[in-house]
N, C-alpha and C positions, 0 to 999 in steps of 0.2 A: 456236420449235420446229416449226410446223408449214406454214412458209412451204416453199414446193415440197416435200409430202411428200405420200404416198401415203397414203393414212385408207381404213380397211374400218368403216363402219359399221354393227352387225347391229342390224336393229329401225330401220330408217335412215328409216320412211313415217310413225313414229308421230309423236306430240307433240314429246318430247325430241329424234328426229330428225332430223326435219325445220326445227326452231329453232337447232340445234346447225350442220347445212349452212346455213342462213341466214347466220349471224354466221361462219362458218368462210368461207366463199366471199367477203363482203363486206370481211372486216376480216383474215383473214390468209396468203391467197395459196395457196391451196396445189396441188400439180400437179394433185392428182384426188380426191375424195370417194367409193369407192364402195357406195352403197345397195346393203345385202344384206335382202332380205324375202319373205313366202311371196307377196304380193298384187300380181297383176298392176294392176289398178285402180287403186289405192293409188300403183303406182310412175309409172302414166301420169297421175295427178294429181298429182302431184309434179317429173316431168320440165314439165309445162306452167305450175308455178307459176313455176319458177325459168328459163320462155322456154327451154329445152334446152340450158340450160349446157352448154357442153363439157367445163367438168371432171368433169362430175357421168355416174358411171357406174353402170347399173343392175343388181343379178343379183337375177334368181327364184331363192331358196334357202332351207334351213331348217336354224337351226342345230344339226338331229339330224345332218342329212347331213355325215359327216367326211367324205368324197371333194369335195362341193361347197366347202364351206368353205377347205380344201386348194386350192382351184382361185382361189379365190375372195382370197384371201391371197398368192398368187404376185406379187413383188416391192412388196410394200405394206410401208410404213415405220409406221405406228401401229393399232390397232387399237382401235372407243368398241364393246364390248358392250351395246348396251341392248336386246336381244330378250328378250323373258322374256312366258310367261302370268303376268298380274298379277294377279286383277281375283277377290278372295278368293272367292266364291262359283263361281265355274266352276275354279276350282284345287280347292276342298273337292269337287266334285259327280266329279271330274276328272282325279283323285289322278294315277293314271297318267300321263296325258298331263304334267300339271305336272312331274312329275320328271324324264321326257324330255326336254323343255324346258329344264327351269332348272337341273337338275343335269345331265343327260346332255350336254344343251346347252355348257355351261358347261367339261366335260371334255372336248369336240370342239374347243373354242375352243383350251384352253391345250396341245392335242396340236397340231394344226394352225401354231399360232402359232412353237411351239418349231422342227417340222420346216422353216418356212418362214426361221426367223429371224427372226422381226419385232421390233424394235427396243424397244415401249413398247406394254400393253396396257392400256386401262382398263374397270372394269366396273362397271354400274350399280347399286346398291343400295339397301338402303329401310329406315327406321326396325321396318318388321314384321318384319326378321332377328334384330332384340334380342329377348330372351326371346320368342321367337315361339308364339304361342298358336292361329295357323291354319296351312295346308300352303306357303299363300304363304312364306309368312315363315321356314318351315321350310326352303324348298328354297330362297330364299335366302340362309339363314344356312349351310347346306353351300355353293352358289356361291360366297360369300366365304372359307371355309375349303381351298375347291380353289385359287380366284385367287389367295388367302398361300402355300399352299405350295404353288403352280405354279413358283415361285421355284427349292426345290429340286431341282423337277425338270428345268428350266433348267438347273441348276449352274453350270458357268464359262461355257456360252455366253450369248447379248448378251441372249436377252428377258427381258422386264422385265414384272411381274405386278402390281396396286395394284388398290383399290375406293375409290369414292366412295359413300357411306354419306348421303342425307340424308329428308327427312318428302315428307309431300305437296306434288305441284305443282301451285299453283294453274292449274286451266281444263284440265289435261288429261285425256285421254278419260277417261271414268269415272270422273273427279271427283265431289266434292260440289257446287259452285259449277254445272256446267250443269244437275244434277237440281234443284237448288233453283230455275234461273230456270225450267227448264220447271213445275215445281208450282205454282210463285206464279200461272199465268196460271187455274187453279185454286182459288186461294184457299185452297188449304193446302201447309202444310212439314210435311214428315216429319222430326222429332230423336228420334235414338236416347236419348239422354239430358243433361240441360239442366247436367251437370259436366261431358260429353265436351270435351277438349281435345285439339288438332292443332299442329306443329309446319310452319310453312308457307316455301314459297319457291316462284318466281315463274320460269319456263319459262326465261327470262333470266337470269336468278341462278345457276342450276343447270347451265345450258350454260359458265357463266363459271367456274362454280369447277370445272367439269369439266376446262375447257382450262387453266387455271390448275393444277391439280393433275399434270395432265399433267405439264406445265416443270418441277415438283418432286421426283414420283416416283423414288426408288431401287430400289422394286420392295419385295414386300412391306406398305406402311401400308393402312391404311382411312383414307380423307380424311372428315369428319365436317366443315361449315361453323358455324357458330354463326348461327343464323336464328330469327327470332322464332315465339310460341305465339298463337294464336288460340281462344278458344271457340267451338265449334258452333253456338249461340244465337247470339252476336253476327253471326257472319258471315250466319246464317237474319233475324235482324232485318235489317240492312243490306239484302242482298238481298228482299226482301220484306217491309217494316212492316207493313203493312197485311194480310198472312195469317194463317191460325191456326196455332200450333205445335202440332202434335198428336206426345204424346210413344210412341213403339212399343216403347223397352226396346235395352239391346244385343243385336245379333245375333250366332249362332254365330259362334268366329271373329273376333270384335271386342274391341279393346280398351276403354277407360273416358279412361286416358291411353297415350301411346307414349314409348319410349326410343329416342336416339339413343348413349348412350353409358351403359353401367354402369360399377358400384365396381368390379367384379372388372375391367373393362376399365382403368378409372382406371389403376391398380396399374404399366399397361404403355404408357403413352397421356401424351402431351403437351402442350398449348395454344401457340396463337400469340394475336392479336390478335384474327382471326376465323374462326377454325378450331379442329379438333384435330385430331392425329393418335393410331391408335391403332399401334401399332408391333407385329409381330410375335416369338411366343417362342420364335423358332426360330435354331439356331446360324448361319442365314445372315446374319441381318441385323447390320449395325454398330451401335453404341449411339454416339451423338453425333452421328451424322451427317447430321443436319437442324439446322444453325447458326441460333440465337436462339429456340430453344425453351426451355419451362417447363412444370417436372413438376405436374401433376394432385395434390393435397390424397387423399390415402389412401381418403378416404369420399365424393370427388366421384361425381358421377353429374350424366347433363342427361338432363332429362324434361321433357315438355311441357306438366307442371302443375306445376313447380317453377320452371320458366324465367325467368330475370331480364329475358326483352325481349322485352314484350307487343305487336299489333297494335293502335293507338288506331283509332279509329272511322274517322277522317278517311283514313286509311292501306286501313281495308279497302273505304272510296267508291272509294278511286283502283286500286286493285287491280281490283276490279269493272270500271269507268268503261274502263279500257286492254282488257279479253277483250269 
């Protein structure tokens, strides 16, 4: 699907972006990638990692700006959302600004998209949209409520609206993994607390099931992968044996464990092998129309302290050993 097409990627310098243009450029042809982001910096160390690609086209822009965006989407065939303020403390301290961002944001997107025509949008999302207990997670749990019924507002024309829904990515900015390797040189780790569980997947995995869910979409689902749970200890052992774990409590904003998928979702939500989807409840979408699916058990729920498929030790060496 993506071989000679036209990709607007917003948030295009971050983590996810720039691994996503990696394997997109390498492995499936496409005419043009265009990086959409506010940082000039950022886009010229990115033009120089990737030797000045020619497919690879840059805009300074912010996805408040609907006239840019508009500009910016002019005959592009897909479009991967992942701009979003993330980063739970400057979103709490920050209120405004985040909503601008990630909701306002978010409804520039699926207006822009509709008037251009664009074919297939996908948007990024995050285990903190399920029962969201900070603003992060608030404002993206409306984002994913706009991208489902951005559908409707499409109606008979072609674009096409989806979320992919998954936990933490290991090593990306503002991870846990590089604060831990910078403390260790200190001799202490900071653990919020020694139950905290995380549901994890790996800068690769996530760009894969991204473009994978792409080739799926009808418009409408949440793509949810099935990936394994980690404890915060284990991974602070790993990374640092020999420092002290000194425990601080949870912080405002935080959870204990996270949800990628609840009962009340279950109820409308389906499995494959390594995924789920959760299906929208709205008169647009079809029912059956994702052939070799299977419905969800009435009181399913995945949580990251319930999770059937743990990280062993040896798994989180190699995870490490690769960033």
């Amino acid at each position: 699907m993506l071989k000679d097409k036209v990709i607007l990627l917003t948030g295009g310098t971050g983590s996810f972006g720039k691994k996503f243009t990696e394997i997109v450029l390498r492995e499936y042809s496409p005419r043009a990638i265009r990086i959409y982001s506010r940082g000039e910096l950022l886009q010229m160390e990115m033009r120089q990692k990737f030797n000045n690609d020619e497919r690879l086209r840059f805009f300074i822009g912010d996805v408040r700006d609907r006239d840019r965006l508009h500009r910016a989407m002019t005959d592009a065939d897909i479009i991967v959302h992942a701009a979003a303020l993330k980063q739970v403390p400057t979103c709490e301290y920050n209120p405004i600004e985040a909503i601008r961002t990630n909701i306002d944001g978010a409804a520039n997107i699926i207006d822009a998209a509709i008037n251009n025509g664009i074919d297939h949008v996908m948007a990024i999302s995050t285990d903190k949209a399920v029962q969201p207990v900070n603003l992060y997670g608030a404002t993206k749990l409306v984002s994913e409520k706009l991208f489902v019924q951005g559908n409707a507002y499409a109606g008979k024309r072609r674009t096409r609206f989806s979320c992919v829904r998954y936990g933490n990515v290991v090593g990306s900015r503002g991870s846990v993994i590089p604060l831990f390797l910078e403390q260790r040189k200190k001799g202490v780790v900071t653990i919020t607390d020694e139950q905290m569980t995380r549901f994890w997947i790996t800068l690769d995995q996530g760009v894969r099931f991204v473009i994978n869910c792409i080739e799926r979409m009808q418009g409408g689902e949440i793509f949810v992968p099935r990936i394994p749970s980690m404890k915060v200890i284990d991974l602070a052992d790993v990374v640092a044996p020999d420092a002290e774990k000194k425990i601080i409590g949870i912080r405002p904003g935080e959870k204990l464990h996270e949800v990628l998928l609840t009962q009340e979702e279950a109820l409308h939500a389906c499995e494959f092998d390594d995924f789920f989807v959760i299906e929208p409840e709205f008169p647009f979408w079809k029912k059956g129309g994702l052939g070799g699916a299977r419905p969800l058990a009435p009181d399913f729920s995945y949580a990251s302290n319930t999770n059937t498929r743990w990280l062993a030790r040896d798994e989180i060496v190699r995870m490490i050993e690769e960033l």
